[in-house]
Chimera marker file (.cmm) of the C-alpha trace (Angstrom):
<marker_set name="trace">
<marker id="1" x="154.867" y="30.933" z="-165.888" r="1" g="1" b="0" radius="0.5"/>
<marker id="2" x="154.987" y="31.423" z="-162.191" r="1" g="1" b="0" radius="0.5"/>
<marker id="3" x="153.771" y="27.974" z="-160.131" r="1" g="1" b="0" radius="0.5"/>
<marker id="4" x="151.556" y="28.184" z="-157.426" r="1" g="1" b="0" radius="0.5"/>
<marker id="5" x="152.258" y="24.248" z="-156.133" r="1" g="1" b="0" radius="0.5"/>
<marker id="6" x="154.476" y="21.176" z="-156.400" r="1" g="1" b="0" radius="0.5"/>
<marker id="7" x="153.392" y="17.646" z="-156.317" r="1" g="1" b="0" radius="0.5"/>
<marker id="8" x="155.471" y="15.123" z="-156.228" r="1" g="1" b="0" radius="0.5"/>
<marker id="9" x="154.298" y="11.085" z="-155.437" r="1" g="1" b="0" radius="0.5"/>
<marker id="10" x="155.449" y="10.237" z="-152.143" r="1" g="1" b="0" radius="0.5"/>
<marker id="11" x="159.012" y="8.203" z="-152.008" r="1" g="1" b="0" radius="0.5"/>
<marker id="12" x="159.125" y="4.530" z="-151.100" r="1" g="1" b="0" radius="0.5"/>
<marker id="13" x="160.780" y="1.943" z="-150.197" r="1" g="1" b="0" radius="0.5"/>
<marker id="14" x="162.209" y="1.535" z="-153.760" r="1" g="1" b="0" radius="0.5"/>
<marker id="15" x="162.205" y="4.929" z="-155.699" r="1" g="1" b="0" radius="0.5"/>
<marker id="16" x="162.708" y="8.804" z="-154.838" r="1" g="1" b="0" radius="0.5"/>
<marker id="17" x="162.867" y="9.714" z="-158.452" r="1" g="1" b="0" radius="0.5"/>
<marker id="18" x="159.863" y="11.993" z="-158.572" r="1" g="1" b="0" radius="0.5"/>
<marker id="19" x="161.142" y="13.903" z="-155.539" r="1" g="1" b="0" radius="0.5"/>
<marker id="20" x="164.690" y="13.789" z="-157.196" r="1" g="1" b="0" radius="0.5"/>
<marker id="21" x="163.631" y="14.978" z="-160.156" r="1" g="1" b="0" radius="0.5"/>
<marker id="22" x="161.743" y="18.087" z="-159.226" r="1" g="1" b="0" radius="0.5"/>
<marker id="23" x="163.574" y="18.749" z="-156.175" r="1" g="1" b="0" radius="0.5"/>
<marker id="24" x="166.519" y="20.990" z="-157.464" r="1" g="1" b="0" radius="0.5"/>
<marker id="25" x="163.281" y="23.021" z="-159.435" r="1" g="1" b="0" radius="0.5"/>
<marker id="26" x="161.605" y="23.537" z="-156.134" r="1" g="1" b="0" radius="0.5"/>
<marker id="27" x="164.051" y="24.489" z="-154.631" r="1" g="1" b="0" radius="0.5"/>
<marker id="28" x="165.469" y="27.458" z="-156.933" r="1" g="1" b="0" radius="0.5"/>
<marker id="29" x="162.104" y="28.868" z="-156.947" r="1" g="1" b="0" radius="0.5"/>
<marker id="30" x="161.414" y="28.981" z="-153.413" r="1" g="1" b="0" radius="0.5"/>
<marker id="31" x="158.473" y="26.445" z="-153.559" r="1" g="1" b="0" radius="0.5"/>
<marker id="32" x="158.162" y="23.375" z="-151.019" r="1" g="1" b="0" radius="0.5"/>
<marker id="33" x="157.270" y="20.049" z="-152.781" r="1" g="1" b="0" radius="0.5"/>
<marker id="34" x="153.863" y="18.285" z="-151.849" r="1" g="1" b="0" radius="0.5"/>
<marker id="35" x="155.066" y="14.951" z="-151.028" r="1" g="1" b="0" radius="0.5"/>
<marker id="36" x="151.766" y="13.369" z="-148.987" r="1" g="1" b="0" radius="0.5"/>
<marker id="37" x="150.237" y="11.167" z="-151.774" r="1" g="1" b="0" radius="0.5"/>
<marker id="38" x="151.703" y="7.272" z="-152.500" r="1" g="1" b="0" radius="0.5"/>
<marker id="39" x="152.151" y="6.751" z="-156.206" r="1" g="1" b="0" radius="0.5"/>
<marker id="40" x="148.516" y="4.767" z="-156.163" r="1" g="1" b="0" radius="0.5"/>
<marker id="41" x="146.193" y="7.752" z="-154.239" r="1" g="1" b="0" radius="0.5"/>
<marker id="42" x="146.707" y="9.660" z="-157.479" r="1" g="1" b="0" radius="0.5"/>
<marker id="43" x="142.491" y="10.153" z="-156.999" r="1" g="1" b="0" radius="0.5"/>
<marker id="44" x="143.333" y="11.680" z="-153.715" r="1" g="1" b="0" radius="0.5"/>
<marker id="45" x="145.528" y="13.859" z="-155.318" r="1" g="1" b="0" radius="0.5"/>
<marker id="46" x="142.909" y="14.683" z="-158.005" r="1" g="1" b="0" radius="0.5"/>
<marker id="47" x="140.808" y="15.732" z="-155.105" r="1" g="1" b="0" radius="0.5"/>
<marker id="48" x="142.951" y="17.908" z="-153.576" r="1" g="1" b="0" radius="0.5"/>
<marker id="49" x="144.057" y="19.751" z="-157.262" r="1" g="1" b="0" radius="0.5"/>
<marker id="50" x="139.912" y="20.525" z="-157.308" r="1" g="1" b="0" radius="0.5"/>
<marker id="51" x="139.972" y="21.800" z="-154.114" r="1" g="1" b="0" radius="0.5"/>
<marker id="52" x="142.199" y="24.446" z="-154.909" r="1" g="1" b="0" radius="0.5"/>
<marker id="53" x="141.270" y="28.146" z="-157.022" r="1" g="1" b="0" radius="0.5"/>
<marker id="54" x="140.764" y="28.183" z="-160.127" r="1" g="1" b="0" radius="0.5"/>
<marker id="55" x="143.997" y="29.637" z="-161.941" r="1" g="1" b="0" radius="0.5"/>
<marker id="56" x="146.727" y="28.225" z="-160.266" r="1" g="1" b="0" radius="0.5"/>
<marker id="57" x="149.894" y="26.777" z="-162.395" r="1" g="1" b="0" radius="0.5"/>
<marker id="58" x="150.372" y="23.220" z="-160.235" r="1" g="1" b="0" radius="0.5"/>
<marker id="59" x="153.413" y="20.858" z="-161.524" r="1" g="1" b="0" radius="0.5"/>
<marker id="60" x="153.097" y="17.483" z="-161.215" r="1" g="1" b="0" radius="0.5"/>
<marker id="61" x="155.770" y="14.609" z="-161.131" r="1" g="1" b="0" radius="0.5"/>
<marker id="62" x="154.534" y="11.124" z="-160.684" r="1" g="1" b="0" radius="0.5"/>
<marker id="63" x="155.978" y="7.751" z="-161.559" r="1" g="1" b="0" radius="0.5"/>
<marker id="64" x="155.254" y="6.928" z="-165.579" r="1" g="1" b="0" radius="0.5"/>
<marker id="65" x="153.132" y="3.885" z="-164.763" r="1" g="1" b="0" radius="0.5"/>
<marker id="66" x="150.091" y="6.009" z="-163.066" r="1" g="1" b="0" radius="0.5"/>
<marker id="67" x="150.612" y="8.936" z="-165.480" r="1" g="1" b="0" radius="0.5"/>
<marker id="68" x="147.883" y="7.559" z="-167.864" r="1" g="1" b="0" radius="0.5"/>
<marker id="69" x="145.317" y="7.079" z="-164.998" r="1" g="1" b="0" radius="0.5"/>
<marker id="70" x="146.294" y="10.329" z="-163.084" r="1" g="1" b="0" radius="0.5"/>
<marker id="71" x="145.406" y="11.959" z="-166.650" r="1" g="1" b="0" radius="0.5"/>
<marker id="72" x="142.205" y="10.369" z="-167.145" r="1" g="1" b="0" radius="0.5"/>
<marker id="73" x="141.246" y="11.314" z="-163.282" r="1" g="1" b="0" radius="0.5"/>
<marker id="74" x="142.225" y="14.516" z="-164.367" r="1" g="1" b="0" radius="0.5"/>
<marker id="75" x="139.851" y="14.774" z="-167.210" r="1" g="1" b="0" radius="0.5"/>
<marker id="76" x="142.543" y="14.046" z="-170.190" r="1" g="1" b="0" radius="0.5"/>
<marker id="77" x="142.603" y="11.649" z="-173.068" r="1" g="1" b="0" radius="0.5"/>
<marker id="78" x="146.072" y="9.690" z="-172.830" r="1" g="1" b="0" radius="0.5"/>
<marker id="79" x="145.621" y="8.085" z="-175.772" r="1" g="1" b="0" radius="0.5"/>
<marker id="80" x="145.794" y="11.450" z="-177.167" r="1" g="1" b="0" radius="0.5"/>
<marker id="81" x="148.603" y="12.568" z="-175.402" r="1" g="1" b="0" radius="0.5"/>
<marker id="82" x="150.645" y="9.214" z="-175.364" r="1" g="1" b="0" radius="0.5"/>
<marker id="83" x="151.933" y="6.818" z="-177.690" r="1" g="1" b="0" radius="0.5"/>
<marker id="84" x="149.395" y="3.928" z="-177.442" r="1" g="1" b="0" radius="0.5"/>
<marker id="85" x="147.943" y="5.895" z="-174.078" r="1" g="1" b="0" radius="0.5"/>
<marker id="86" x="151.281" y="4.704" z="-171.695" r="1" g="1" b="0" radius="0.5"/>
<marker id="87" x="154.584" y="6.710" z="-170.885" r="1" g="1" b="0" radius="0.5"/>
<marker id="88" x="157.565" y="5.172" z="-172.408" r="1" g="1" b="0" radius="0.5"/>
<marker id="89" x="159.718" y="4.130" z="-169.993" r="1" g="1" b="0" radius="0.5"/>
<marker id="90" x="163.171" y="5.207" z="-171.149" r="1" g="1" b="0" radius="0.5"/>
<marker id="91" x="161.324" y="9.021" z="-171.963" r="1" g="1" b="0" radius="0.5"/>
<marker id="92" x="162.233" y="11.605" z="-168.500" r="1" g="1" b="0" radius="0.5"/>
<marker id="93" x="161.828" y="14.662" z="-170.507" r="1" g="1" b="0" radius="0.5"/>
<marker id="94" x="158.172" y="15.097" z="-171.473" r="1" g="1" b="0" radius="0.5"/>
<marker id="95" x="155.152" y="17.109" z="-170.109" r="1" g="1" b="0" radius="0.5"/>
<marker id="96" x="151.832" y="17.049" z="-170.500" r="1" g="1" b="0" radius="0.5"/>
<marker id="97" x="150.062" y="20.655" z="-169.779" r="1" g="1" b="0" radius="0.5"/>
<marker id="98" x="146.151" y="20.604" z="-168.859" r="1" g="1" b="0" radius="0.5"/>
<marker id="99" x="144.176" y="23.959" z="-168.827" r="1" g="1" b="0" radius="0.5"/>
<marker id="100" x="140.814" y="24.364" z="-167.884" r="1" g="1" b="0" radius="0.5"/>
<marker id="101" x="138.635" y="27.236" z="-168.222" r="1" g="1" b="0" radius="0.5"/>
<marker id="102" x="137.214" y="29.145" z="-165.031" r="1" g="1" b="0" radius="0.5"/>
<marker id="103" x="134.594" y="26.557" z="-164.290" r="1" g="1" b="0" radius="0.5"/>
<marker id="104" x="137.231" y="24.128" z="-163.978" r="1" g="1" b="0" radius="0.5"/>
<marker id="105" x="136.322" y="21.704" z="-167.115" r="1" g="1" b="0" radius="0.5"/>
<marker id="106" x="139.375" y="21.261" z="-169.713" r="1" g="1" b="0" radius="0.5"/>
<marker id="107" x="139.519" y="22.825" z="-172.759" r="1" g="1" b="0" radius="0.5"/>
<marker id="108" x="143.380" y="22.304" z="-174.032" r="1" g="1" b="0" radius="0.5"/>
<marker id="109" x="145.575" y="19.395" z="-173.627" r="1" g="1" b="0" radius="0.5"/>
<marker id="110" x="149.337" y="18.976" z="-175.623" r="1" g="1" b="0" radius="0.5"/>
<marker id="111" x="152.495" y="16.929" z="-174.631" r="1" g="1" b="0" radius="0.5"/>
<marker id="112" x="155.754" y="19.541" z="-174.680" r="1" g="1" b="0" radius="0.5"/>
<marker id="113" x="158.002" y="16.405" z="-175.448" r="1" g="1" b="0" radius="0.5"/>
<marker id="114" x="161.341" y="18.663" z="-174.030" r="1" g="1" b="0" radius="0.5"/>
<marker id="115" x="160.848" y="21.449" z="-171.145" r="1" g="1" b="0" radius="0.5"/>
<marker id="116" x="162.683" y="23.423" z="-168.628" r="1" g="1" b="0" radius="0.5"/>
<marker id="117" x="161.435" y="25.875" z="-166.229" r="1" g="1" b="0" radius="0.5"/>
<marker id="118" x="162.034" y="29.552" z="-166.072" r="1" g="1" b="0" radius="0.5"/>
<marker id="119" x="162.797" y="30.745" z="-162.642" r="1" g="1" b="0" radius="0.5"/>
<marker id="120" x="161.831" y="34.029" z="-163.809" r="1" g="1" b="0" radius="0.5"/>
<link id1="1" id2="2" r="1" g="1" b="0" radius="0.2"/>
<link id1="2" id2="3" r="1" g="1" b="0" radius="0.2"/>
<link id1="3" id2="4" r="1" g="1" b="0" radius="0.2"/>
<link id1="4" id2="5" r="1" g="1" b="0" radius="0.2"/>
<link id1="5" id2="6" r="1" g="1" b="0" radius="0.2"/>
<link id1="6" id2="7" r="1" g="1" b="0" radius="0.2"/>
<link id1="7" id2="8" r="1" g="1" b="0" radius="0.2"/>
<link id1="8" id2="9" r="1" g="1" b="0" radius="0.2"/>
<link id1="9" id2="10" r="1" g="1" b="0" radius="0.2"/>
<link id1="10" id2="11" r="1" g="1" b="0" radius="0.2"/>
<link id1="11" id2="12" r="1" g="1" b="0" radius="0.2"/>
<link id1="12" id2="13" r="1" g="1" b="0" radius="0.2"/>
<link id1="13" id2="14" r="1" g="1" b="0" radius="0.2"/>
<link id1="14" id2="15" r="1" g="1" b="0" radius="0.2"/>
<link id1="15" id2="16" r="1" g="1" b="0" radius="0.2"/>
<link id1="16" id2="17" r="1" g="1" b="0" radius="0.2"/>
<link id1="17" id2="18" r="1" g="1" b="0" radius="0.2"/>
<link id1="18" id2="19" r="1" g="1" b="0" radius="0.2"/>
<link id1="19" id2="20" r="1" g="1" b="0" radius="0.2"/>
<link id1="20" id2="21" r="1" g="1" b="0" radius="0.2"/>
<link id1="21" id2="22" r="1" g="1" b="0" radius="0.2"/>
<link id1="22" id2="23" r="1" g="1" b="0" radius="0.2"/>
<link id1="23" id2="24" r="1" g="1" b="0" radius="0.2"/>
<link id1="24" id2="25" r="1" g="1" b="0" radius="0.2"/>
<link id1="25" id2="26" r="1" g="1" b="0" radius="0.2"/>
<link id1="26" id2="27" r="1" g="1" b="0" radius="0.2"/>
<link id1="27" id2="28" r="1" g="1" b="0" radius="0.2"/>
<link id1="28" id2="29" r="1" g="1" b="0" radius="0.2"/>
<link id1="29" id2="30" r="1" g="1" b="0" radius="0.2"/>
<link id1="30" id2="31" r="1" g="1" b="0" radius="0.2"/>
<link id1="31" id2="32" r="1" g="1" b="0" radius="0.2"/>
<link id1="32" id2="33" r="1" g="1" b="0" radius="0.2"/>
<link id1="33" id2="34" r="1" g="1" b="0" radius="0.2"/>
<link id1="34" id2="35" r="1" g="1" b="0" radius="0.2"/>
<link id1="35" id2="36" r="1" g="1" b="0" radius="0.2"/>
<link id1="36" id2="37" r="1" g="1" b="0" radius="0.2"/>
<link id1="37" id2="38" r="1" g="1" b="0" radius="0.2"/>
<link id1="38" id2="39" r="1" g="1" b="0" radius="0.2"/>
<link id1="39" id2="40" r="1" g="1" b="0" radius="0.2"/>
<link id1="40" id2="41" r="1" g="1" b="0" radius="0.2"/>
<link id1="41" id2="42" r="1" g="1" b="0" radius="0.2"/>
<link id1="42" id2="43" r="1" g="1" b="0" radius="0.2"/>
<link id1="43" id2="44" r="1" g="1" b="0" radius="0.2"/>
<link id1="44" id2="45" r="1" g="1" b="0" radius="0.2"/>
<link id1="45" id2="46" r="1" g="1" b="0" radius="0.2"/>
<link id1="46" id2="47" r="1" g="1" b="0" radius="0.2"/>
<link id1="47" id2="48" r="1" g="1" b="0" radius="0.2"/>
<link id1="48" id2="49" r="1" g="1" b="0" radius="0.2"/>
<link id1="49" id2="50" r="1" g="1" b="0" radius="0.2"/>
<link id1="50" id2="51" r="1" g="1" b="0" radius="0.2"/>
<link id1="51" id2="52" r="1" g="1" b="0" radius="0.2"/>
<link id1="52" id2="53" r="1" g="1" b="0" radius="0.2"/>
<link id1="53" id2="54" r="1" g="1" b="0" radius="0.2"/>
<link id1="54" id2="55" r="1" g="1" b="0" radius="0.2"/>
<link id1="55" id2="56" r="1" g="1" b="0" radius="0.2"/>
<link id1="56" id2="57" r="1" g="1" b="0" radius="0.2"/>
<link id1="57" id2="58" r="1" g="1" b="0" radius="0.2"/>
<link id1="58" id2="59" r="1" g="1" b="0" radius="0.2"/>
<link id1="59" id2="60" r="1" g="1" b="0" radius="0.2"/>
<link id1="60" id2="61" r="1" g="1" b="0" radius="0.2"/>
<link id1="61" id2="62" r="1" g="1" b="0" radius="0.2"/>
<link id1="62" id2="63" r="1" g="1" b="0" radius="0.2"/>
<link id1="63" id2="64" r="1" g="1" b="0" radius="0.2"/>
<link id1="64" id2="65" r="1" g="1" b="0" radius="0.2"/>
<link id1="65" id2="66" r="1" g="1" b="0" radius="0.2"/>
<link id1="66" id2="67" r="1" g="1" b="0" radius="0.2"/>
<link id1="67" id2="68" r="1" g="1" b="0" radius="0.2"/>
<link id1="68" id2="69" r="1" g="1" b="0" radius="0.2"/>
<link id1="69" id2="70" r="1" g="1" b="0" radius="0.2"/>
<link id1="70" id2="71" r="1" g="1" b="0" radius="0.2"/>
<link id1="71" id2="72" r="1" g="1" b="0" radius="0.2"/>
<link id1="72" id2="73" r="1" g="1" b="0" radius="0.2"/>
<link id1="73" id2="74" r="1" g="1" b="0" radius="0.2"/>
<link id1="74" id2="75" r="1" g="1" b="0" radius="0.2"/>
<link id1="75" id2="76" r="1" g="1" b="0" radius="0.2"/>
<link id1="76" id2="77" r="1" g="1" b="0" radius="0.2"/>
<link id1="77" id2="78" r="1" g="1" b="0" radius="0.2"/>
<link id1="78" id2="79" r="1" g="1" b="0" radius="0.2"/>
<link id1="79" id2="80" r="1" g="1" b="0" radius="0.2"/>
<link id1="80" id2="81" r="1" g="1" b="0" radius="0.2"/>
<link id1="81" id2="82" r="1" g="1" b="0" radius="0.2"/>
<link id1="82" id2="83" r="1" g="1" b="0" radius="0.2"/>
<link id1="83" id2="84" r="1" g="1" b="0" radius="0.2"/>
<link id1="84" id2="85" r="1" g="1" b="0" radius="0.2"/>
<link id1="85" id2="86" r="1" g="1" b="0" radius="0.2"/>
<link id1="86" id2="87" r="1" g="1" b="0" radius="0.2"/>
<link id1="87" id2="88" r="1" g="1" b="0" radius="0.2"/>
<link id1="88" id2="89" r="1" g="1" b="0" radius="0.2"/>
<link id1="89" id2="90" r="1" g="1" b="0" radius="0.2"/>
<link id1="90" id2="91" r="1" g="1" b="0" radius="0.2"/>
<link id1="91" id2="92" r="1" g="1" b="0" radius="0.2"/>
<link id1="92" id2="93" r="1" g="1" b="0" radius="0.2"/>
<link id1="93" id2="94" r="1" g="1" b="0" radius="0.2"/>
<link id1="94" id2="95" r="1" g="1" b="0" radius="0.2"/>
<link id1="95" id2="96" r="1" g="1" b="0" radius="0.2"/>
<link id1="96" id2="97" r="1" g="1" b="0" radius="0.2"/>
<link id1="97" id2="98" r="1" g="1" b="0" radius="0.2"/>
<link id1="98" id2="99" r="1" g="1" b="0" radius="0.2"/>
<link id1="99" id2="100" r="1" g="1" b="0" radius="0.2"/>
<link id1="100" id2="101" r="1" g="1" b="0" radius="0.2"/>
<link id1="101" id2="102" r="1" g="1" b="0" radius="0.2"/>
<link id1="102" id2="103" r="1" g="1" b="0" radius="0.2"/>
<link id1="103" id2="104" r="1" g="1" b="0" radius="0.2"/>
<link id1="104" id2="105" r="1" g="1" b="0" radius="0.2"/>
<link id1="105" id2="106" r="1" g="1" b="0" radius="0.2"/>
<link id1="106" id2="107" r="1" g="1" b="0" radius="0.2"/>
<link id1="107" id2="108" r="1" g="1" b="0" radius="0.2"/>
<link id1="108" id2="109" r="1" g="1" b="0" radius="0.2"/>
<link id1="109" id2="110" r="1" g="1" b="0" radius="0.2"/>
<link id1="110" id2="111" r="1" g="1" b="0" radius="0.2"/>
<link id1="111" id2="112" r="1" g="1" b="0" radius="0.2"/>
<link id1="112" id2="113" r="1" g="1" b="0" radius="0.2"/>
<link id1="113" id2="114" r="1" g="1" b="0" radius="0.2"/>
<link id1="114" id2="115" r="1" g="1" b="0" radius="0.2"/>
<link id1="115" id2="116" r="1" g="1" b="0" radius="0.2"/>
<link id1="116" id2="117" r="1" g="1" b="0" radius="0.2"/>
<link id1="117" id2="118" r="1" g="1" b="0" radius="0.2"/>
<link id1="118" id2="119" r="1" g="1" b="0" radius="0.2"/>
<link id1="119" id2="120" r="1" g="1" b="0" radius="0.2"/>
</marker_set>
């Protein structure tokens, strides 16, 4: 799968780690990492993923605490996707893949509980 974007929440004054964690990704397939939302303006973020073609394979790294929410702005079901709808803490190695059909509504959502991306 080829990725059109790269989100990332914005650092602060006491974490980098979704920067950190995609970083190395982003950067060994050429793409820069969309760091201009705070871990709370995940709706802002929302709004700017709608704003956007339809088609395009975004990644998203956010701190586990607003996963849940980002996912229901985002028109998905965590307590579908998530043990009792929240991100364990101690899990780094899980994600959660939306598609939506051309008129933008979902129609699949499934945890991958271990990835890695292809830079092919």
């Amino acid at each position: 799968m080829k990725l059109d974007d790269i989100f990332a929440a914005k650092d602060s004054r006491i974490s980098h780690r979704p920067r950190l964690t995609i970083e190395p990704t982003a950067e060994e397939l050429g793409l820069r990492i969309d760091d201009r939302f705070k871990n709370n303006q995940f709706m802002e973020l929302v709004k700017e993923i709608k704003s956007k073609p339809h088609g395009a394979n975004i990644l998203i790294v956010w701190h586990h605490g607003n996963i849940p929410r980002l996912l229901r702005a985002l028109g998905a079901d965590p307590r579908t996707l998530l043990p009792n709808g929240k991100w364990p803490g101690h899990v780094f190695d899980w994600l959660i893949e939306l598609r939506y059909e051309e008129n933008g509504h979902l129609f699949e959502s499934k945890r991958i509980k271990s990835f890695s991306l292809s830079t092919r």
